[in-house]
N, C-alpha and C positions, 0 to 999 in steps of 0.2 A: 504494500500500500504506500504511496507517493502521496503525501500533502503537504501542499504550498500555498499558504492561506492568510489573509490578516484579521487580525480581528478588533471590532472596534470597542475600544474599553470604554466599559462601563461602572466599574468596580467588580465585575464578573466574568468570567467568561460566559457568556450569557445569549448576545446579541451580532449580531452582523447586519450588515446594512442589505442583505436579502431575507433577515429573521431564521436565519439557519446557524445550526453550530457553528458550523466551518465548512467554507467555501472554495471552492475548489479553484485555486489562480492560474492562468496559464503566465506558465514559466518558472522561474523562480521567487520565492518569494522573500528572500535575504540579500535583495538590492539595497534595500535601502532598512533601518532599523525604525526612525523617529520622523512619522509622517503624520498628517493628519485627514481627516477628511471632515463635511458637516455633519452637523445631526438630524437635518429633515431639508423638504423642500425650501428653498429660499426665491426672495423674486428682487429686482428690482429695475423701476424705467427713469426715463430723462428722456428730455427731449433737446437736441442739439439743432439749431439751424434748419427748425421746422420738420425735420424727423424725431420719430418716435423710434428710440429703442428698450427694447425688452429686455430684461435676462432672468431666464430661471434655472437653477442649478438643484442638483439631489445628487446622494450618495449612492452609489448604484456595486455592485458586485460580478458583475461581469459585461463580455459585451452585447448580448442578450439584451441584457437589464439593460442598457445603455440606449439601444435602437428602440426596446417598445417607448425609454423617455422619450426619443426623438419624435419616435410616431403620434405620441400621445401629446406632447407641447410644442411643438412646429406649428404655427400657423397658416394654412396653407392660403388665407386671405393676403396675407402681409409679402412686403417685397422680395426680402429673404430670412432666410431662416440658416445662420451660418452658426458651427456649435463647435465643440471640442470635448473630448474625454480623456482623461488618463486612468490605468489600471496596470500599476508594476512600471515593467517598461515597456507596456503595451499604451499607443495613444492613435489617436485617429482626429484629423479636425474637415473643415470643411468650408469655402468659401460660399458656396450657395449662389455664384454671380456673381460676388462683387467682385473687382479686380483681384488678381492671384496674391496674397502676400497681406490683405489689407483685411483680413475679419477672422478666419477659425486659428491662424499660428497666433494670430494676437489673444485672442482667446483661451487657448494652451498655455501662453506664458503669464497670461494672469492667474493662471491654475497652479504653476509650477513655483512662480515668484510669491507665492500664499503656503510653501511646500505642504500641497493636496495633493491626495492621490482616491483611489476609487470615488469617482466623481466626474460626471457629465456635466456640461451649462452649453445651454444656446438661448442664443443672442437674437432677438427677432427685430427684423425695421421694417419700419411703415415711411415709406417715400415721401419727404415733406415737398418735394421741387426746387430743393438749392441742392443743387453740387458739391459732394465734402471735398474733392479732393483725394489723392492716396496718403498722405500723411493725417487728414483727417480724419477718413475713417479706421484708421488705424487705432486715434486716438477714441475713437467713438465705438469702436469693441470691443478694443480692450480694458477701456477706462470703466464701460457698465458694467464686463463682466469683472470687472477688479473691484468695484462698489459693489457690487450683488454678494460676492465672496467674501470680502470686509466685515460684511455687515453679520452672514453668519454665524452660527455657533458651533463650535470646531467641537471634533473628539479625537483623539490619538486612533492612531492604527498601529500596530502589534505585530512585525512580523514574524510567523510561527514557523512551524518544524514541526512534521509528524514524526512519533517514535514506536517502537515496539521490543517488548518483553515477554521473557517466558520465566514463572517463577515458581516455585512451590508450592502446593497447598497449604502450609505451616505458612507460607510469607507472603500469602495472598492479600487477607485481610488489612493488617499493619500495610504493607505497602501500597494498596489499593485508597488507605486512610488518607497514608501522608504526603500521597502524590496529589490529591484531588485535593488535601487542604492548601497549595499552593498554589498563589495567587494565577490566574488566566492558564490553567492543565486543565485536560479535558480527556479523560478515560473513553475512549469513539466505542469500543469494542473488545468484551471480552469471548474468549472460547475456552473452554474449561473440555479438557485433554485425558485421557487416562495415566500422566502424569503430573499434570499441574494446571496452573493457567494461564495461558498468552493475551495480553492485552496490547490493544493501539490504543493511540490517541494521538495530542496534539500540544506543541507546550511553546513558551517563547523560547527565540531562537539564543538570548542571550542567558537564558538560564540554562542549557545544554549542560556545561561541566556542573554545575550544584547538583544537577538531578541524577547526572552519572555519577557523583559521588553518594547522592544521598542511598540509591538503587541499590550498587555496592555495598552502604555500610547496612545498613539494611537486615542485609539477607546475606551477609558476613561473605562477601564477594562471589558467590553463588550464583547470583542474576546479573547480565549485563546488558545496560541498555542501549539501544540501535536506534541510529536516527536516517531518514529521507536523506539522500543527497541534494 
């Protein structure tokens, strides 16, 4: 079992921004350690030089989740509908029409200069009849999607590491206790063997040596624990 997954802290491991344990990343997910993403939908508009623009942004968990946002907040009335997402070091933007260079990279880097990660935002305008410009609309989608971002409420992301063991029936218990009483570990699955019991789960990546030591002392060097690449 391979998991590569973040998780957004709550004081639990508890929650993910698709309301699942743990979610499944494509790639790796020990690029980065101390990221953030929002807590809910967020929105915010201006109006520049008799255009209207929009931006609404949410925390999304894959790229999936990302397209049905696109689908579901695009407005397909309005002039364009130009967005960005990043997930790991998976990212995708999108000009929508307006010249090449001047709305979804602008977009991304108000994502990345806020250091956000699992998180979509598009940017919607409504054609007011003045001409920005390329350095203007530049500054006109990246500047609402950088207000819209500002304005929300951040949670940490968590980059995790799936692990797996096989322990003893004698050190099942006790170890099953003192794993899950540590903070953001997540026991995914056990299988109880005619030997003993093997569990997965899932734990931050920077707790890896505490938890191979705590495994080890444990269960008096008996068990050792394996992690995802």
């Amino acid at each position: 079992m391979n998991i590569h997954c973040v998780l957004i802290a709550h004081g639990a491991f508890i929650t993910t921004a698709c309301q699942c344990p743990v979610c499944a990343m494509p790639g790796s997910a020990a690029y980065r350690i101390v990221m953030f993403t929002i807590s809910r939908v967020e929105t915010f508009s201006q109006e520049i030089k008799k255009s209207r623009f929009l931006a609404i942004a949410a925390p999304v968990a894959s790229e999936e989740a990302a397209k049905d946002f696109l689908h579901e907040y695009s407005d397909l009335s309005a002039t364009h509908n130009c967005w960005a997402w990043r997930m790991g070091q998976n990212y995708r933007f999108s000009d929508d029409g307006e010249p090449s260079g001047t709305a979804g990279k602008q977009i991304l880097q108000a994502i990345d200069g806020q250091q956000l990660d699992n998180i979509v935002v598009v940017v919607t305008r409504w054609f007011g009849g003045i001409l920005l410009g390329s350095g203007g609309l530049m500054r006109a989608y990246g500047g609402t999607a950088a207000s819209c971002l500002r304005q929300a409420e951040k949670t940490e992301v968590i980059a995790l590491v799936g692990f797996a063991l096989a322990c003893d029936f004698s050190d099942h218990a006790l170890l099953k206790a003192r794993l899950t009483a540590v903070k953001n570990v997540a026991i995914l699955q056990e299988n109880f063997t005619a030997t003993g019991v093997e569990m997965t789960g899932a734990m931050p990546i920077a707790a890896k040596d505490d938890l191979s030591r705590l495994v080890s002392d444990l269960t008096r060097g008996k068990t050792i624990i394996t992690f995802d690449e």
